[in-house]
Structures are given as structure tokens and as C-alpha cells.
N, C-alpha and C positions, 0 to 999 in steps of 0.2 A: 827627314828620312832617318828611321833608323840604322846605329850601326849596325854590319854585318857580323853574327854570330858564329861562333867557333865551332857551333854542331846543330843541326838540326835534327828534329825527330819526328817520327810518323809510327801512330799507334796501328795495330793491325789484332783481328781477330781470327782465329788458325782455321782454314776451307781448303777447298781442293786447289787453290791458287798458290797457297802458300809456298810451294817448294818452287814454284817459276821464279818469284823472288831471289831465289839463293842460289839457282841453278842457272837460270839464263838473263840475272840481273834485272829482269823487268816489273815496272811499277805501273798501275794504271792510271791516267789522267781521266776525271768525270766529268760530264756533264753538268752545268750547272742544276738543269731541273731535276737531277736525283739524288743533287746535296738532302741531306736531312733536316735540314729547316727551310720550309717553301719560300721564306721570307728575305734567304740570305740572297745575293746579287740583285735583288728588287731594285726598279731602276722609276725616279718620279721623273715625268717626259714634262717641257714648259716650253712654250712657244716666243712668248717673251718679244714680238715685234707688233708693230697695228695691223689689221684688215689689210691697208695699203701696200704696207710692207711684204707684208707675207703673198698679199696677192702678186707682185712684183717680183717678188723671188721664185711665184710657182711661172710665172711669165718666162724665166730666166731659165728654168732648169728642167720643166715641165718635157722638151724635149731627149733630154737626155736619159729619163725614168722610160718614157712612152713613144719611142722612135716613130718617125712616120708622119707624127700629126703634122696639120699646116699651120700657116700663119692666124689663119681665119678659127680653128681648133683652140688653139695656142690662147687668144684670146679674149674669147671666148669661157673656156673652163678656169682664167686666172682671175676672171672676174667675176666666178659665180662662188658667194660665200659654201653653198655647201660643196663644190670641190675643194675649197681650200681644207674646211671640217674633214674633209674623205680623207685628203692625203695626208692630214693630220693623222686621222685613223688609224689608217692603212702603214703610215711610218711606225706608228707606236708597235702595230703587232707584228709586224716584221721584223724589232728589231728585236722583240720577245723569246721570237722563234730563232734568231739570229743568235741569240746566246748560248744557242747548245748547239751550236759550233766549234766551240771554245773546249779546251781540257783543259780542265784544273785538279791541280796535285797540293793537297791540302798538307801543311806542317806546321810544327810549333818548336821554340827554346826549350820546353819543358818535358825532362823525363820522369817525374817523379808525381805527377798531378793526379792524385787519387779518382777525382770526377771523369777524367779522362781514361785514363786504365778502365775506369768503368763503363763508359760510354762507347769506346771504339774499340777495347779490347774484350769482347766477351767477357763482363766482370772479372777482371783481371787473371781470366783462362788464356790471354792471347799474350802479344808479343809486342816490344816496340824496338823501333829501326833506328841506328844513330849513325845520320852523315856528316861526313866533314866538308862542313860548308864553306870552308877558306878555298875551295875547288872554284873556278870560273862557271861553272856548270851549274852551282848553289847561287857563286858571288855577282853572276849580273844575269840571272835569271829568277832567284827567288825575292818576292817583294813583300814586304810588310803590310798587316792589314788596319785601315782605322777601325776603330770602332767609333761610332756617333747615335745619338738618340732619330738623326733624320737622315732621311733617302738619300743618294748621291741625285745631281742632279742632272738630265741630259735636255740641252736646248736642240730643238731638231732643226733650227736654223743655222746651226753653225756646223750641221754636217755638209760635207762636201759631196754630192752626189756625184756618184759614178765612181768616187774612190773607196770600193770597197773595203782594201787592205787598209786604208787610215780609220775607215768605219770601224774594223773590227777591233786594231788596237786599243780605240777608246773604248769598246763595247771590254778590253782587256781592261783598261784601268779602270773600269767599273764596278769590277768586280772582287776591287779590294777594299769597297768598306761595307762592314757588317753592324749589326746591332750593338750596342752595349753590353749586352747581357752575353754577350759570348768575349769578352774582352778579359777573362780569365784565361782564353783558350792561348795565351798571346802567339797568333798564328801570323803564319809568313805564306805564302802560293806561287807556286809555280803555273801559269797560263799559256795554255798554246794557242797560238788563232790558225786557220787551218792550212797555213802556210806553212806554217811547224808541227802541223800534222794532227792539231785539233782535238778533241776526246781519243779514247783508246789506251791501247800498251804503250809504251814507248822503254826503253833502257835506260840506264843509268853506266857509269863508269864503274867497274868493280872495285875497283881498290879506293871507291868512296863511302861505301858501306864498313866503317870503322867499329860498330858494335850493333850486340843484338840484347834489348835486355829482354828475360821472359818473366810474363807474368807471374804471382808468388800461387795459383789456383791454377799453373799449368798442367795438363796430363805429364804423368809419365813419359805415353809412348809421342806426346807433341814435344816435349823434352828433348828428348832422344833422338829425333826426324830433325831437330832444328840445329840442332847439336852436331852430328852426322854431316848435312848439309852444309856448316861452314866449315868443316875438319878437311872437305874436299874443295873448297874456294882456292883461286890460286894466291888471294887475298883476304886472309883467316882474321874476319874481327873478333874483336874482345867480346864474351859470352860474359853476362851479368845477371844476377837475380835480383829481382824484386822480393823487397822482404817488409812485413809491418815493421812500425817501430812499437816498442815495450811500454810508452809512458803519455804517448799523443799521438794526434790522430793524424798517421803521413807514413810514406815508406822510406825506407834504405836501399841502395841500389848496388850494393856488392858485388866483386869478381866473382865467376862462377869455379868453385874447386875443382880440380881434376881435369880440366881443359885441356 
């Protein structure tokens, strides 16, 4: 595990949401399926026991999915390979649909990452958020993400049927390793399963929003709106610019004058 970082940041592009942010502290947690890469939370499903096994286990638990059956029901369908194939099936897309359940609130270490500023901040028109993550609210809720070249793995045998809420958690810890290629992004996530209220708004603590830097191709009047905004916080963070540097390819992230 990594250690826990002194700030985290979250890029944003300036919309009609923007000012909920600064006014009623709220941030949204997504959906996994309308991340921006269809690939991220992909889950390989693997069975991993014999025909026997598996037939035995659907022997076992087969009532607990399908209330009502009898003995004679029971088994019967643990012995038929294509039910066992079915609830293979039928587990995998369930738990597909199961994952946008989940809210996730995407961050990273980095304030300064030029790909980034460009990718989540309307080429570096938008803004990005700097919390102080030494907060319990950061420190034993945001978690570090792997990166790896392959899938996380889920054995559908070692789910515990009927416990939904242990389902979801892992369906939680699943959902922090991503490809390689986003391993630039060095990103941390916050996950809700829907016990903690799942996709949607949720708040933050005010006086955890310790800076705002804005982008150096910000408007004026999105300047001014953001600017405004924390001048009436009861918890006024540090306002900073985004500025190129003069001689390579990277920014500077400067106090902003006249604050």
C-alpha cells in the first residue's frame, strides 16, 4: 500500500455544476460504466473448480439464489452441466450490471500534469481542486490504484451468496486496477457501494478544499465566478495559476495576485 499523500487533486472542466462545488461543497461520484475508458473496472470472471465441484456448490447454495425449489428441483438442476453453464452466465452479467452500483470519485498526487489539464480540464480552460488528504475522510477512504497489463481476477466460487454487502465490497476492490497506460495518471478513488450511497452527489467537508488552481486558458469571466466563489467560503483556499514554463515542456503553479 501506498503511502497516504499530503493533497489530492481532481481536474474539472467549468459547466453549470461548477459553482455547486464552491457553494454547497458537493462533488459527484460516477458510475463505473460512464468512466471514459470502457475498459477501466473490466473484470476476467474464472471458475477455477471441477464439474463436481461446482455441481456441489450449486447443490449448496442453489436454494438460497432460487427460494422455494425442493429437494427433488435441487438436484436435479446441480446435475445438469448446462445449469451449472447458466449460473455461470447469469453470475457474470449480474455482476456487470452490479458495478454501476458503485460511485467512484476519481483523483490523483498530481497538480501540474500537462496530459491531464488537458484531458479533464477543457484544454487547460478549466480548473483543478486541491484537498487535504491528511483528513480521515481522504485518509481511510481514498485508495490507491494498480496499474497492471492484465484483468483483476474474480472467482465466482468464492462469492458468498446471499451476502450481498461482502459482494459489493469486492465488486469495490475491483475497481482499483487499471491498465498500464493510464499509470501516468498516478490516481487514488474513492468508492461508495450503495450502502454509502453509491453513484450520485455526495459532500465533502469544507474546510478540506485547501486550493483551487485554474487553468492558464481560463475565461476571464470563469476567473472571476471561481474567484468570487471562494472569497465567500467560510473556508477560503489558496487561489493559484497555471502558468507554461519558458524553456520545456511543463507548467508552473503560482499564488494567484491580488487575492
Amino acid at each position: 500500500m501506498k503511502d497516504a499523500p499530503e493533497f489530492l487533486y481532481r481536474y474539472y472542466r467549468f459547466d453549470e455544476y461548477t459553482e455547486t462545488i464552491f457553494v454547497n461543497n458537493e462533488i459527484y461520484f460516477q458510475k463505473p460504466s460512464k468512466f471514459n475508458d470502457p475498459l477501466d473496472s473490466k473484470i476476467a470472471y474464472a471458475r477455477g473448480l471441477t464439474l463436481e465441484e461446482e455441481q456441489d456448490f450449486l447443490k449448496r447454495n442453489l436454494p438460497l439464489v432460487i427460494p422455494g425449489l425442493t429437494e427433488q428441483d435441487i438436484n436435479k438442476m446441480s446435475k445438469d452441466p448446462l445449469k451449472v453453464e447458466q449460473f455461470f452466465n447469469d453470475f457474470c452479467e449480474k455482476q456487470d450490471k452490479r458495478r454501476d452500483e458503485l460511485g467512484v470519485y476519481c483523483l490523483t498526487t498530481l497538480k501540474d500534469n500537462i496530459l491531464m489539464w488537458a484531458h479533464y480540464s477543457d484544454c487547460h480552460k478549466g480548473f483543478c481542486l486541491e484537498f487535504d488528504a491528511r483528513d480521515e475522510f481522504f485518509r481511510k477512504q481514498a485508495l490507491p490504484i494498480t496499474y497492471s497489463r492484465e484483468l483483476p481476477i474474480r472467482n465466482i466460487w468464492e462469492r458468498t451468496v446471499g451476502d450481498f454487502q461482502k459482494n459489493r465490497e469486492r465488486n469495490a476492490e475491483l475497481l482499483l486496477t487499471k491498465a498500464e497506460d493510464w499509470k501516468y495518471e498516478n490516481e487514488w478513488r474513492i468508492v461508495y457501494t450503495p450502502k454509502q450511497g453509491g453513484p450520485g452527489i455526495h459532500t465533502f467537508p469544507e474546510e478540506l478544499l485547501t486550493g483551487v488552481i485554474l487553468g492558464f486558458r481560463i475565461s476571464n469571466e470563469n476567473r472571476n465566478s471561481i474567484i468570487e466563489w471562494c472569497k465567500n467560503r467560510a473556508f477560503k483556499p489558496n487561489i493559484y495559476q497555471a502558468k507554461p514554463k519558458d524553456r520545456e515542456f511543463g507548467l508552473d503553479i503560482v499564488p494567484l495576485e491580488s487575492y
